[in-house]
mmJSON file of the N, C-alpha and C atoms, coordinates in Angstrom:
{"data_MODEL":{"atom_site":{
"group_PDB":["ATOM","ATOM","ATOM","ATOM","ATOM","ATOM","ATOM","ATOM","ATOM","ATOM","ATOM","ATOM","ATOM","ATOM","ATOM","ATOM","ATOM","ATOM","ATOM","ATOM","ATOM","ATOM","ATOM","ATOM","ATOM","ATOM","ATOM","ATOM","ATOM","ATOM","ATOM","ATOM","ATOM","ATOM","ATOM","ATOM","ATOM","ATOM","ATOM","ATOM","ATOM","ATOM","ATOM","ATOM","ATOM","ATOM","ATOM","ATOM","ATOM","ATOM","ATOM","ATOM","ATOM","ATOM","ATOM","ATOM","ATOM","ATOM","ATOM","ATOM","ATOM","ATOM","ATOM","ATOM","ATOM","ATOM","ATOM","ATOM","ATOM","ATOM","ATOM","ATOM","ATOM","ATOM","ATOM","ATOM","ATOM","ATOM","ATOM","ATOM","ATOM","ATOM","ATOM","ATOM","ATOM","ATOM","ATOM","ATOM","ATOM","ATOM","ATOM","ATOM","ATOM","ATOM","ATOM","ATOM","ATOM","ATOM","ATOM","ATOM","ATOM","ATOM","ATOM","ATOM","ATOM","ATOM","ATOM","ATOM","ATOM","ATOM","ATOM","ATOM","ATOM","ATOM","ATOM","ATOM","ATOM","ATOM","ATOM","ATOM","ATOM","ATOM","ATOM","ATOM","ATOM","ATOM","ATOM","ATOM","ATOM","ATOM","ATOM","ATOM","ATOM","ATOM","ATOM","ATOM","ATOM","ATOM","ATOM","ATOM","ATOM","ATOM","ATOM","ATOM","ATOM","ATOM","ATOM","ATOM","ATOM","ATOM","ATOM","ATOM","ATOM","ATOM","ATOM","ATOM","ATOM","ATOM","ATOM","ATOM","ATOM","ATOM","ATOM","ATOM","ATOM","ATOM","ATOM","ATOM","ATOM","ATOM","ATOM","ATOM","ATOM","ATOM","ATOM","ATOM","ATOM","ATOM","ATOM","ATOM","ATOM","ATOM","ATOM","ATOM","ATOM","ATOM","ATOM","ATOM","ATOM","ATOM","ATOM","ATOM","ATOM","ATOM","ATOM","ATOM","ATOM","ATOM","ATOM","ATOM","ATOM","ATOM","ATOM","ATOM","ATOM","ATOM","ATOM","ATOM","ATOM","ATOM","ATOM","ATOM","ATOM","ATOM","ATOM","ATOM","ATOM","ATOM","ATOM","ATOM","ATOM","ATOM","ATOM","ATOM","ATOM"],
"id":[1,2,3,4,5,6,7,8,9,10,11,12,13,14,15,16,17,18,19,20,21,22,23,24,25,26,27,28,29,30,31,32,33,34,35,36,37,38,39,40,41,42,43,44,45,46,47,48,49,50,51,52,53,54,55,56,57,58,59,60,61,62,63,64,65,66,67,68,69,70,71,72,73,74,75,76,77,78,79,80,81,82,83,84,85,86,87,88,89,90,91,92,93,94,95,96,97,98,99,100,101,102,103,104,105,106,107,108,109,110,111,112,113,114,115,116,117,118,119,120,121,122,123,124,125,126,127,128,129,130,131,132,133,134,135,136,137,138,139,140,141,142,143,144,145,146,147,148,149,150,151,152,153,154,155,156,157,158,159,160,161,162,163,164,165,166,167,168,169,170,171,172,173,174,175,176,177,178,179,180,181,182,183,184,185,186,187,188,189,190,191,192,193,194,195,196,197,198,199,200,201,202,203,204,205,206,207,208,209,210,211,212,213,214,215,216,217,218,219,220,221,222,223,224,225],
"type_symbol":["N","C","C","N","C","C","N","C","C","N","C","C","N","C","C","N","C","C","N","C","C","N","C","C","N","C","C","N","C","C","N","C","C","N","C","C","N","C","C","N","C","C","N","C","C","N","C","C","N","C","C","N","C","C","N","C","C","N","C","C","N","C","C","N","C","C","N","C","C","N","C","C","N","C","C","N","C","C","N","C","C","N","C","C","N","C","C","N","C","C","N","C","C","N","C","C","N","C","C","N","C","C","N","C","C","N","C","C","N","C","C","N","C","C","N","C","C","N","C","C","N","C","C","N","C","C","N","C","C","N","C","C","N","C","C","N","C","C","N","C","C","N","C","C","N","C","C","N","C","C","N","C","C","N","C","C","N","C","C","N","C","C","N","C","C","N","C","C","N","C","C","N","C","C","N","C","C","N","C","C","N","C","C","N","C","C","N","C","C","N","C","C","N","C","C","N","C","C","N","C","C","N","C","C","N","C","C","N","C","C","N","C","C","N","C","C","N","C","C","N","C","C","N","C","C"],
"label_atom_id":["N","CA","C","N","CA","C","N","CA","C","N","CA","C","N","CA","C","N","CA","C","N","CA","C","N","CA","C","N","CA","C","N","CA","C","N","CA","C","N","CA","C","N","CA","C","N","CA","C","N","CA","C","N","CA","C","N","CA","C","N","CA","C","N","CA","C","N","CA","C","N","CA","C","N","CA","C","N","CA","C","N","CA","C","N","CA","C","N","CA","C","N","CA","C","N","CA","C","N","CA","C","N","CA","C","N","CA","C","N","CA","C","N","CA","C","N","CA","C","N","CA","C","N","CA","C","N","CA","C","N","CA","C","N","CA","C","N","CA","C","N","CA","C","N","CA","C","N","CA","C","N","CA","C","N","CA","C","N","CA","C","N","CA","C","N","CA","C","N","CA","C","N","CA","C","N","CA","C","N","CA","C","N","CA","C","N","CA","C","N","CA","C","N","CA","C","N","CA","C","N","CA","C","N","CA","C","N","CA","C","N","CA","C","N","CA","C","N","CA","C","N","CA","C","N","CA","C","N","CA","C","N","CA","C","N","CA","C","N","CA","C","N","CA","C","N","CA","C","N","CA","C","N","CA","C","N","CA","C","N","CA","C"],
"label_alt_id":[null,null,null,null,null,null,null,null,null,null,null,null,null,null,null,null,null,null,null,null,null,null,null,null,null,null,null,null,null,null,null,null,null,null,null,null,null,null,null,null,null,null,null,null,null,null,null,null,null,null,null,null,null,null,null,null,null,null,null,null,null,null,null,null,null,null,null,null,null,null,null,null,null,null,null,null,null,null,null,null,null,null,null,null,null,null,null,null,null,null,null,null,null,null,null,null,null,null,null,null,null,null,null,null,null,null,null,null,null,null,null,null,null,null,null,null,null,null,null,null,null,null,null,null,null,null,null,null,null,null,null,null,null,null,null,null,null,null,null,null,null,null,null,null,null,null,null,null,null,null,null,null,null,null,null,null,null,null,null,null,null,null,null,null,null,null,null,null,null,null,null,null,null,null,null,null,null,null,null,null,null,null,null,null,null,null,null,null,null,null,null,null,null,null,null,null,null,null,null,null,null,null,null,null,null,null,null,null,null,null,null,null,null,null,null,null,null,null,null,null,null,null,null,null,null],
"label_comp_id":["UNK","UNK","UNK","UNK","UNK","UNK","UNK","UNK","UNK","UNK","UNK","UNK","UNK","UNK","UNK","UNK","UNK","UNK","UNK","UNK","UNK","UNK","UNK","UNK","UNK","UNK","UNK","UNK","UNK","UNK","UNK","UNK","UNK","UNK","UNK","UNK","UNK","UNK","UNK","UNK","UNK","UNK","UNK","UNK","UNK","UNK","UNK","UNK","UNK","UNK","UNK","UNK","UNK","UNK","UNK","UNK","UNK","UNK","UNK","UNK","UNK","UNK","UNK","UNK","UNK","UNK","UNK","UNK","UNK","UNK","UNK","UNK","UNK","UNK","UNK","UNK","UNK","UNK","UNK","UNK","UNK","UNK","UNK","UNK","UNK","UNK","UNK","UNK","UNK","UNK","UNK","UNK","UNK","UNK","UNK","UNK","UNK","UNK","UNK","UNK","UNK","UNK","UNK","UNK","UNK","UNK","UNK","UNK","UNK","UNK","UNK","UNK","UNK","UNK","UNK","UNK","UNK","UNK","UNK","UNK","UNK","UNK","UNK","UNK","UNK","UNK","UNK","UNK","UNK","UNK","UNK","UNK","UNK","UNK","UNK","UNK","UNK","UNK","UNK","UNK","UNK","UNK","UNK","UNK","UNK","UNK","UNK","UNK","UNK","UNK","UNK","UNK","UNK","UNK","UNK","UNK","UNK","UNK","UNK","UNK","UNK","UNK","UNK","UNK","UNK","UNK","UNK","UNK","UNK","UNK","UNK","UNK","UNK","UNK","UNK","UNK","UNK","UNK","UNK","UNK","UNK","UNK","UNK","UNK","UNK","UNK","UNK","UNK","UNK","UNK","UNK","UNK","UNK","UNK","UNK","UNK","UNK","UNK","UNK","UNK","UNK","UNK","UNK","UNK","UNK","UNK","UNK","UNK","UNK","UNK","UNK","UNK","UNK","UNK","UNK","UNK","UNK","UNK","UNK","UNK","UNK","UNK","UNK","UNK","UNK"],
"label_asym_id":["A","A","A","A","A","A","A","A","A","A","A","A","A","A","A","A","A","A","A","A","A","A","A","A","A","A","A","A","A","A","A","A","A","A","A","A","A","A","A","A","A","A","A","A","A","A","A","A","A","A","A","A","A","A","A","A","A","A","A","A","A","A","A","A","A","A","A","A","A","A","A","A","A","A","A","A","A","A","A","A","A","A","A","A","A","A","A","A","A","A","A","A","A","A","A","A","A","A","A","A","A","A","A","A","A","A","A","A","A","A","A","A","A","A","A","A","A","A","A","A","A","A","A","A","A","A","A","A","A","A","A","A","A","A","A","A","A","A","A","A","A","A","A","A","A","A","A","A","A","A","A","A","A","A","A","A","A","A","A","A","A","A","A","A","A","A","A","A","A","A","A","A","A","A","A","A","A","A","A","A","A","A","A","A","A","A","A","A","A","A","A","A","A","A","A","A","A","A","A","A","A","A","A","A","A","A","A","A","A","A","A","A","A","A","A","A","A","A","A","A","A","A","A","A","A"],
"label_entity_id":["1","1","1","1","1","1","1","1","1","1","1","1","1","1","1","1","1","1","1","1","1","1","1","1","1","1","1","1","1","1","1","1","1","1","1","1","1","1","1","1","1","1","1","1","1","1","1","1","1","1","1","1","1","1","1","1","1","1","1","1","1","1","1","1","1","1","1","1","1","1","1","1","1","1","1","1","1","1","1","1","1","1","1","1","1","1","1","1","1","1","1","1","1","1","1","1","1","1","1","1","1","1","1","1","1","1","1","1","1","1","1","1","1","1","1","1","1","1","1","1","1","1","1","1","1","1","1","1","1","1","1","1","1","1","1","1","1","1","1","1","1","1","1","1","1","1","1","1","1","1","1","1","1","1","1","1","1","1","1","1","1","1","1","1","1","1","1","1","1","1","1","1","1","1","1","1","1","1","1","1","1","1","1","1","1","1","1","1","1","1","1","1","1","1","1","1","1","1","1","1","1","1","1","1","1","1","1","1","1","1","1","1","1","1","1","1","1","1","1","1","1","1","1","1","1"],
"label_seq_id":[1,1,1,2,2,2,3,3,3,4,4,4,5,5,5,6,6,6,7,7,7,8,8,8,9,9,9,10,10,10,11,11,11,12,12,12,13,13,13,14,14,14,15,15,15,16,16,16,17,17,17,18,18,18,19,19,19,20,20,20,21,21,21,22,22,22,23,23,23,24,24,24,25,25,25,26,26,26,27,27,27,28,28,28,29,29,29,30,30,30,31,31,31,32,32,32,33,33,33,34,34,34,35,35,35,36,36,36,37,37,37,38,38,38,39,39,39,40,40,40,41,41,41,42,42,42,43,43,43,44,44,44,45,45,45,46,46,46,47,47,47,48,48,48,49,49,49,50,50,50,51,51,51,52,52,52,53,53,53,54,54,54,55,55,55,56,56,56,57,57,57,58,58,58,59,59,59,60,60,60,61,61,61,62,62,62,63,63,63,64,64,64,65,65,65,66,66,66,67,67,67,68,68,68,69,69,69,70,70,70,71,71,71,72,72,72,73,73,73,74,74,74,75,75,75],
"pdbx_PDB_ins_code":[null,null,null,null,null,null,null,null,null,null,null,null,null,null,null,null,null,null,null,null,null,null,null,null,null,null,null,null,null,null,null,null,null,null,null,null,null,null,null,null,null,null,null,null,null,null,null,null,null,null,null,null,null,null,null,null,null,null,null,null,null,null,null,null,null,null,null,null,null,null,null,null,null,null,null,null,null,null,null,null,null,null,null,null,null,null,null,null,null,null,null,null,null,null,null,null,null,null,null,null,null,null,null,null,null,null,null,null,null,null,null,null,null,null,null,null,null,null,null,null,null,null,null,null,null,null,null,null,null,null,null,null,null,null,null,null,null,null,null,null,null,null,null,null,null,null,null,null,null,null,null,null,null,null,null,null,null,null,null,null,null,null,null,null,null,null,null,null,null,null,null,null,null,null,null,null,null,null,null,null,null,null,null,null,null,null,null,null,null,null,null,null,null,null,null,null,null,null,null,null,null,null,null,null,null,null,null,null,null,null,null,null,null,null,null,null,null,null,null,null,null,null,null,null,null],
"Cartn_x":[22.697,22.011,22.79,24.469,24.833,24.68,24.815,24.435,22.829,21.801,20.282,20.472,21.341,21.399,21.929,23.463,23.806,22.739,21.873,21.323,20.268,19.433,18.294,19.089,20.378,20.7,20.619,21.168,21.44,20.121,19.198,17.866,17.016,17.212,16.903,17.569,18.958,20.147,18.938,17.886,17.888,18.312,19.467,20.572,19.375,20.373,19.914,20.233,19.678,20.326,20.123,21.193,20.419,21.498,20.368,20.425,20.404,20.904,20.984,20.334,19.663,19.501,19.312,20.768,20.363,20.245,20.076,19.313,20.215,21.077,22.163,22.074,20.588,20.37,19.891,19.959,19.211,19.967,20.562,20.945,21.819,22.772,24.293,23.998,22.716,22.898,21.944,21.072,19.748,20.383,21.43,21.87,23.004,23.241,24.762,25.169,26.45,27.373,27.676,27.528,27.575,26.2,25.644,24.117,23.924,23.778,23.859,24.757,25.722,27.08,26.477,25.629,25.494,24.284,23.2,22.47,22.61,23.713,24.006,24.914,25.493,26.162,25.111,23.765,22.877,22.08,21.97,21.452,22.414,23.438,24.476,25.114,25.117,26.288,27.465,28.098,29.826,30.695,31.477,32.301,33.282,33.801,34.407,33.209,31.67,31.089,30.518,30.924,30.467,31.364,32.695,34.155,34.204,34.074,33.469,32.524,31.327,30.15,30.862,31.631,32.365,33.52,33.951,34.731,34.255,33.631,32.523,32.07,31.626,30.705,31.564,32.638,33.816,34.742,34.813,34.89,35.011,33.83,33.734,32.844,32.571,31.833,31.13,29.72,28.229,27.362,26.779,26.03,25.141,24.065,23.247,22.688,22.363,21.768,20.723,19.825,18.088,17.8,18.598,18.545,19.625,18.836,20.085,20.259,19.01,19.266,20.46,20.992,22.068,21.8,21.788,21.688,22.601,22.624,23.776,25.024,26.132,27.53,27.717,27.607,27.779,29.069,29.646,30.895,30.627],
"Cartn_y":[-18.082,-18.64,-19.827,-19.668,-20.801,-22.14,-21.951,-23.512,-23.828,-23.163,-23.879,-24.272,-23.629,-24.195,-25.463,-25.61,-27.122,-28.066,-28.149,-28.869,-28.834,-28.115,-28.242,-29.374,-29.548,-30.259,-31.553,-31.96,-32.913,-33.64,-32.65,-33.15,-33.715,-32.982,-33.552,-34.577,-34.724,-36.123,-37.126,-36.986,-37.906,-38.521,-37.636,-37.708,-37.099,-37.003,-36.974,-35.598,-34.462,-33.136,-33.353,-33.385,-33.015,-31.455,-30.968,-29.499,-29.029,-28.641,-28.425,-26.959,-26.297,-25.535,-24.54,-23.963,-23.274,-21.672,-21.778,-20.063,-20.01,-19.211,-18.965,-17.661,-16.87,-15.465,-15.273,-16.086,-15.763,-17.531,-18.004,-18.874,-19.085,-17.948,-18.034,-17.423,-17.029,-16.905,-17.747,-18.396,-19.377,-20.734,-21.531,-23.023,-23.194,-23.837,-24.416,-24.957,-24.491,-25.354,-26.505,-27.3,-28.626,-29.298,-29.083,-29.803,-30.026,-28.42,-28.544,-29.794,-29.719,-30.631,-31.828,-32.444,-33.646,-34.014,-33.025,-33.284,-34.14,-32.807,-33.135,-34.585,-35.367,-36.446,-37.109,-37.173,-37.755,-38.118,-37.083,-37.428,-37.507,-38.103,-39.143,-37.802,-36.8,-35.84,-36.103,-35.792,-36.648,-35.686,-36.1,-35.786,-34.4,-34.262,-33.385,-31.844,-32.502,-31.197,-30.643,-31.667,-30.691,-30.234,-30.532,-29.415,-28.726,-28.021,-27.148,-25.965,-26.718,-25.712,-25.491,-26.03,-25.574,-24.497,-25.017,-23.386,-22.572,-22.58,-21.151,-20.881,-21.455,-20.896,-20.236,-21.165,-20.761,-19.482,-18.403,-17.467,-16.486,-16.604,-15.76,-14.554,-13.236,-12.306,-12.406,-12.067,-12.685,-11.276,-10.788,-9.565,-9.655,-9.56,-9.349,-8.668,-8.123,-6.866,-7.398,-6.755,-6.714,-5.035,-5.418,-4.042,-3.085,-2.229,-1.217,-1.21,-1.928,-2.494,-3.733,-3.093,-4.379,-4.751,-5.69,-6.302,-6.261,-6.35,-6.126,-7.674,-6.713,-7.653,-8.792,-9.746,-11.037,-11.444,-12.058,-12.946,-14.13],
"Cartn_z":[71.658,70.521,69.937,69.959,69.272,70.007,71.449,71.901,71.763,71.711,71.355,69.657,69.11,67.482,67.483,68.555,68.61,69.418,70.037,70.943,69.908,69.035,68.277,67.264,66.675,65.701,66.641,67.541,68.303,68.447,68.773,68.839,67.319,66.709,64.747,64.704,65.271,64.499,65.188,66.358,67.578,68.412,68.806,70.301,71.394,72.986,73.723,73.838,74.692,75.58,76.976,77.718,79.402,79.516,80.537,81.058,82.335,83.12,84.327,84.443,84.684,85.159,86.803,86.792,88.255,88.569,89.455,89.803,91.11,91.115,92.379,93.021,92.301,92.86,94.062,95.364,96.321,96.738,96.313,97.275,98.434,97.804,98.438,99.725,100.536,102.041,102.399,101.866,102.097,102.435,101.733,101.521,102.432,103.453,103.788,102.518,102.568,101.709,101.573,103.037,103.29,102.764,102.974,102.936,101.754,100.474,99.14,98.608,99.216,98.566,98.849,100.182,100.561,99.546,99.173,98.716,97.051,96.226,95.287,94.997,96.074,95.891,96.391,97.276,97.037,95.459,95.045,93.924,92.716,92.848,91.963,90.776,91.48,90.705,90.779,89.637,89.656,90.877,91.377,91.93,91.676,90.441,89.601,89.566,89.17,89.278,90.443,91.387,92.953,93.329,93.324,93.28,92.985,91.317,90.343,91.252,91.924,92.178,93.549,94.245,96.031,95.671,94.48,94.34,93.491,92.986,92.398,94.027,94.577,95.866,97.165,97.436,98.702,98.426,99.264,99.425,97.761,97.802,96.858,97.043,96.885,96.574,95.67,95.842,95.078,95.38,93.757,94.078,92.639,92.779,91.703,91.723,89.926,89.145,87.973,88.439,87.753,87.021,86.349,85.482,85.628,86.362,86.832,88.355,88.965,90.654,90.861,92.315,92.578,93.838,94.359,95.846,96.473,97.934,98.522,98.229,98.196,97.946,99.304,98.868,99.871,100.107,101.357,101.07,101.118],
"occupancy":[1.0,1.0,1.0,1.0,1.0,1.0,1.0,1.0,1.0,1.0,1.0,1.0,1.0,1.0,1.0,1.0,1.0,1.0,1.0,1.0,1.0,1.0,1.0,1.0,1.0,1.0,1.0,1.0,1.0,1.0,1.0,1.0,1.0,1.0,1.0,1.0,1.0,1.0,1.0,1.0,1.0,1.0,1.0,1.0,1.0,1.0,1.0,1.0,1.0,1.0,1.0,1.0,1.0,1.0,1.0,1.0,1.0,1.0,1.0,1.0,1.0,1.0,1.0,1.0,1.0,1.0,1.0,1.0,1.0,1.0,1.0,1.0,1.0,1.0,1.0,1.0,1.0,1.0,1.0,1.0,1.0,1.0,1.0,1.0,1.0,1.0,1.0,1.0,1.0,1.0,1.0,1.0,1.0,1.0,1.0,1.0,1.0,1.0,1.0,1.0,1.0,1.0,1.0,1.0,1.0,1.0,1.0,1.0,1.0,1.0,1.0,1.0,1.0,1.0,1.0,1.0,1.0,1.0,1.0,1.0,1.0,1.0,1.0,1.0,1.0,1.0,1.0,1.0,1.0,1.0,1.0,1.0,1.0,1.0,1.0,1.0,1.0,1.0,1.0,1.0,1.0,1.0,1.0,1.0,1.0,1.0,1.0,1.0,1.0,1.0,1.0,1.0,1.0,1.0,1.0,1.0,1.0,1.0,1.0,1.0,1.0,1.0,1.0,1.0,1.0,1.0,1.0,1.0,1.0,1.0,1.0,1.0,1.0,1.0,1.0,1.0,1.0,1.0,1.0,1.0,1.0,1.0,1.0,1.0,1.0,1.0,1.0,1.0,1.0,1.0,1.0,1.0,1.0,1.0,1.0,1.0,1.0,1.0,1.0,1.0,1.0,1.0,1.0,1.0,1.0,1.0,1.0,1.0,1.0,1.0,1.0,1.0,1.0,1.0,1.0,1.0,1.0,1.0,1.0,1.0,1.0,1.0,1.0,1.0,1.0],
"B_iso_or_equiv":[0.0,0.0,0.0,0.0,0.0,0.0,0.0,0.0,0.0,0.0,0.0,0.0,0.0,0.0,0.0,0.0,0.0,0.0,0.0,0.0,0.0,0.0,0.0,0.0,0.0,0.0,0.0,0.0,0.0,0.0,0.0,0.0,0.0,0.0,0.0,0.0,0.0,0.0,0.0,0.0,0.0,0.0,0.0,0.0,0.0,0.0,0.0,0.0,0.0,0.0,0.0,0.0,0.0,0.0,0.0,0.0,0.0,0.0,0.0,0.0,0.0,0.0,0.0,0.0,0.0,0.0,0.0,0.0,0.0,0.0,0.0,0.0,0.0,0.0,0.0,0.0,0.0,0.0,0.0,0.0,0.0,0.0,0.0,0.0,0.0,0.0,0.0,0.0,0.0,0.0,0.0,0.0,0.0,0.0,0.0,0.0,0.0,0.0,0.0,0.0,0.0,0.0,0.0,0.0,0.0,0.0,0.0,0.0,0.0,0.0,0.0,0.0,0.0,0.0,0.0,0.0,0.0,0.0,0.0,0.0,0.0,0.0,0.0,0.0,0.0,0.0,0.0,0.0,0.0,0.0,0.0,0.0,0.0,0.0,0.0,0.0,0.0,0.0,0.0,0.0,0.0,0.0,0.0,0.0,0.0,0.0,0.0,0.0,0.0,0.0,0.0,0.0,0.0,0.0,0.0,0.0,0.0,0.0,0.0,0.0,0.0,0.0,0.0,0.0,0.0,0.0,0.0,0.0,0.0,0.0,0.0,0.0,0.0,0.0,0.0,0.0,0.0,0.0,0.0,0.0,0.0,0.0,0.0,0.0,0.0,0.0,0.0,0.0,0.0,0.0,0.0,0.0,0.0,0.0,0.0,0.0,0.0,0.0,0.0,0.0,0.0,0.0,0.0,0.0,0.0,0.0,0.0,0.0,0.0,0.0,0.0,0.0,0.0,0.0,0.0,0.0,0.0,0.0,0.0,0.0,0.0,0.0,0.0,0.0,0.0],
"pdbx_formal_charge":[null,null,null,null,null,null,null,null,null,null,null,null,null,null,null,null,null,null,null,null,null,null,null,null,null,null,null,null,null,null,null,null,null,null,null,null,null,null,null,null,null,null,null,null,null,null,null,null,null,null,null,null,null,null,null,null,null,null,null,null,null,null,null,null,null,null,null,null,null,null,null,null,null,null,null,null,null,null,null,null,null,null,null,null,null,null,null,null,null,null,null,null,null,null,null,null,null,null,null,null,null,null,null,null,null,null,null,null,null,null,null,null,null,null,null,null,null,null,null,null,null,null,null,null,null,null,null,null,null,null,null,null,null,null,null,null,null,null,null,null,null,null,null,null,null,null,null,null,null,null,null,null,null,null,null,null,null,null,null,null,null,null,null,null,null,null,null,null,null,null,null,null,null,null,null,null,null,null,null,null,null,null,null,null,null,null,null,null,null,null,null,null,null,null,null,null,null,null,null,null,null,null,null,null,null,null,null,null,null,null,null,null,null,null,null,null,null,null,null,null,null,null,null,null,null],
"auth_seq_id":[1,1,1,2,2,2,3,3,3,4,4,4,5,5,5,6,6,6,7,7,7,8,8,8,9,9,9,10,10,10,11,11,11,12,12,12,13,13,13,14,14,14,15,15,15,16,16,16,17,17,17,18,18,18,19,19,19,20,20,20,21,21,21,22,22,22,23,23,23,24,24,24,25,25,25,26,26,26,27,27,27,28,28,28,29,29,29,30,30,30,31,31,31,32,32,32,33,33,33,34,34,34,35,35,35,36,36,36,37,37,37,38,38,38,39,39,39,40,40,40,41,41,41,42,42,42,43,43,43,44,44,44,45,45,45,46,46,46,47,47,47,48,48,48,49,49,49,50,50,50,51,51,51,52,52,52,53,53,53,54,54,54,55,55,55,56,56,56,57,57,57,58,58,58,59,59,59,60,60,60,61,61,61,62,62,62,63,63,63,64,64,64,65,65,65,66,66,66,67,67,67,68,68,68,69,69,69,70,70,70,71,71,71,72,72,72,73,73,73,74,74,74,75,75,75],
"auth_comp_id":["UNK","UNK","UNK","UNK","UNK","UNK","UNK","UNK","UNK","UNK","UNK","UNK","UNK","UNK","UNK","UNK","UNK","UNK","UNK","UNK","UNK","UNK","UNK","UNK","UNK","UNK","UNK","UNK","UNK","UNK","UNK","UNK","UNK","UNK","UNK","UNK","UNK","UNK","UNK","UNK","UNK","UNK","UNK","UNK","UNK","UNK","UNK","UNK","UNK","UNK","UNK","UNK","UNK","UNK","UNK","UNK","UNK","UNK","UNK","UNK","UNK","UNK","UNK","UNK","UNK","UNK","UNK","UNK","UNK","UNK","UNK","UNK","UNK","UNK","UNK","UNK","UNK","UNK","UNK","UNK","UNK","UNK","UNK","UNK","UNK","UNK","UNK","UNK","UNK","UNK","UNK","UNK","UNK","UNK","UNK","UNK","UNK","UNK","UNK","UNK","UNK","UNK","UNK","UNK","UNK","UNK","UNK","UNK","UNK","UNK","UNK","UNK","UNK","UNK","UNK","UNK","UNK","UNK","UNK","UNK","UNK","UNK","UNK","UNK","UNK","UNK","UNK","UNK","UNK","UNK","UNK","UNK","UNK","UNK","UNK","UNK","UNK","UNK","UNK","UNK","UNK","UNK","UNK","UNK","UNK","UNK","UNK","UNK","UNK","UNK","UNK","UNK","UNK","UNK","UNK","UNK","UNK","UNK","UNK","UNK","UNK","UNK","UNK","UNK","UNK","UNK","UNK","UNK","UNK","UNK","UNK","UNK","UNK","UNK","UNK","UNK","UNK","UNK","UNK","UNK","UNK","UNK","UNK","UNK","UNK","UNK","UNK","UNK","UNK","UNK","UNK","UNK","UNK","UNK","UNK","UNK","UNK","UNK","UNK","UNK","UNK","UNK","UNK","UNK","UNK","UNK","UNK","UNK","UNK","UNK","UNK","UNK","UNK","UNK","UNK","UNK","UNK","UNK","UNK","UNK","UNK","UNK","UNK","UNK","UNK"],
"auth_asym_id":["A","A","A","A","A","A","A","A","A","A","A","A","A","A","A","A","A","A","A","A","A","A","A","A","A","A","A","A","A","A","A","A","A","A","A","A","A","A","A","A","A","A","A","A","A","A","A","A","A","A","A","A","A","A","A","A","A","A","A","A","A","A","A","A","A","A","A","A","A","A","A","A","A","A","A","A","A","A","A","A","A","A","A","A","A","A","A","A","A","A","A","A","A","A","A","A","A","A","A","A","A","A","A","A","A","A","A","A","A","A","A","A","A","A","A","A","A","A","A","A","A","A","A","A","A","A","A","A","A","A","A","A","A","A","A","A","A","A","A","A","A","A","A","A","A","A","A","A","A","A","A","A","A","A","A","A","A","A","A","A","A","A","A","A","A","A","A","A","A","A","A","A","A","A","A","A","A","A","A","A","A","A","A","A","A","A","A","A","A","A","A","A","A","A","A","A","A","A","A","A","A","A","A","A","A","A","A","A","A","A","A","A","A","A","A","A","A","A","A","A","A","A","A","A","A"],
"auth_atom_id":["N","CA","C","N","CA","C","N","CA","C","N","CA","C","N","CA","C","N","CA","C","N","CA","C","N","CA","C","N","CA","C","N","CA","C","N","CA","C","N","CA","C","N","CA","C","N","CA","C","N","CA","C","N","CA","C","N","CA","C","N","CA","C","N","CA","C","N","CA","C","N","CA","C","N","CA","C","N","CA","C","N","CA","C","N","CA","C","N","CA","C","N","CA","C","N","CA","C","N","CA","C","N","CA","C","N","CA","C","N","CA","C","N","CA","C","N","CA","C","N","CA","C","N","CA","C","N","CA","C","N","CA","C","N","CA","C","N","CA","C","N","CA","C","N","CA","C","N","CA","C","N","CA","C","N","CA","C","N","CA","C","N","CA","C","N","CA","C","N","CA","C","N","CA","C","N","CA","C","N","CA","C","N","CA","C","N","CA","C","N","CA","C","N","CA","C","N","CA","C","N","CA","C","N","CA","C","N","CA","C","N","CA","C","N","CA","C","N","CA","C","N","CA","C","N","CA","C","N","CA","C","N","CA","C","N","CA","C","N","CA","C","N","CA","C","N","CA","C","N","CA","C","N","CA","C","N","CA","C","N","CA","C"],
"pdbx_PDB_model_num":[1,1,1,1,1,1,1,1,1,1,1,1,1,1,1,1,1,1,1,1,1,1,1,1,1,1,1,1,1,1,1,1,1,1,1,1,1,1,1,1,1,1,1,1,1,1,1,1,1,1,1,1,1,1,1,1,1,1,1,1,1,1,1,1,1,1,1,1,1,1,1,1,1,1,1,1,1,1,1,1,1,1,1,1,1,1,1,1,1,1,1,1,1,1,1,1,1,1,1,1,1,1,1,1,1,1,1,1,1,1,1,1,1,1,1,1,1,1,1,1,1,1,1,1,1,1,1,1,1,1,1,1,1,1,1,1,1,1,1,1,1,1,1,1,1,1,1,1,1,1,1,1,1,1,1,1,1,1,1,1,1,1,1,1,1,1,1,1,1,1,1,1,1,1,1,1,1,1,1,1,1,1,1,1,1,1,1,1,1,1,1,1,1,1,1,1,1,1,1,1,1,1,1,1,1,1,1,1,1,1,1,1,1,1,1,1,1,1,1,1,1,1,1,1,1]
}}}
């Protein structure tokens, strides 16, 4: 709640918000890693935040829960 309170003020002052929104529940066996990465420096993402998203993503364990269901644990 407190960041839509800062972004609603930002928006009253008449500043800008941009938002990224991603959904990583079903990606991490669907996407090469490479490709995503090529894609995202296609479309002029900084450098710093595709590093960011290669180590959130590189060897990490990935498992999601929809309530009280969990999917199987990924590497």
């Amino acid at each position: 709640m407190h960041i839509l309170d800062k972004w609603t003020k930002l928006l009253d002052e008449g500043r800008h918000v941009d938002v990224i929104y991603t959904d990583f529940e079903q990606a991490f066996d669907k996407v090469p890693l490479k490709r995503l990465l090529s894609k995202l420096r296609s479309y002029g993402v900084r450098e710093d935040l595709i590093k960011w998203i290669k180590g959130f993503l590189v060897h990490r364990r990935h498992q999601v829960r929809v309530n009280s269901e969990y999917s199987t644990l990924c590497l």
